[in-house]
N, C-alpha and C positions, 0 to 999 in steps of 0.2 A: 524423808518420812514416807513411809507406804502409804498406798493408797486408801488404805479401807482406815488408815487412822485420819485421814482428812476431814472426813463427813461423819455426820450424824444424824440420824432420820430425829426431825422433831416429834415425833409421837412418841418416840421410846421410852418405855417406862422407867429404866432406869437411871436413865439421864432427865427427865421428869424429876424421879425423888430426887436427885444429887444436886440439879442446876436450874432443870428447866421449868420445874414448877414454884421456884421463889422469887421473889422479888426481886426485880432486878438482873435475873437469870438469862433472858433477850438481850438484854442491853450489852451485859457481859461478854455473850457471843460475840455481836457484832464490835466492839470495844477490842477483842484478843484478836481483831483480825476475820472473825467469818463470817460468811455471806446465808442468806437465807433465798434456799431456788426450790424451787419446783420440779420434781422427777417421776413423771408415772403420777402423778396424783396426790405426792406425797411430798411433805415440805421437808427440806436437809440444810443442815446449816456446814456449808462446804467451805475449805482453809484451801485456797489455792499455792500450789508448793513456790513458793520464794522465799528466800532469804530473810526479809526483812517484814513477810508473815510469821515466819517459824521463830525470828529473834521479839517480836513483842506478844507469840504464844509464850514463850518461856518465861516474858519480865512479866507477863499475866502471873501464870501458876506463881511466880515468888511472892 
């Protein structure tokens, strides 16, 4: 998986409407595998490329 699909800036608005502003939408992150760090000032919730990340991103989305 490319890099720019790994991460996601937690401010973004559109990941906000879709995930990150309901219930349980944090939890979910860290559940499918990602991490929550710190870059520049800004909080991302980053998937580090391994296998057995990208295999319980996937049993996530089903």
């Amino acid at each position: 998986m490319e890099e720019k699909y790994r991460s996601v800036k937690r401010s973004n608005a559109a990941f906000q409407r879709r995930l990150g502003g309901v219930p349980g939408g944090h939890e979910f992150m860290l559940a499918a595998g990602f991490a929550l760090t710190t870059k520049d000032g800004e909080e991302y919730y980053v998937l580090e490329a391994s296998e057995s990340k990208w295999t319980g991103l996937v049993a996530a989305k089903e």
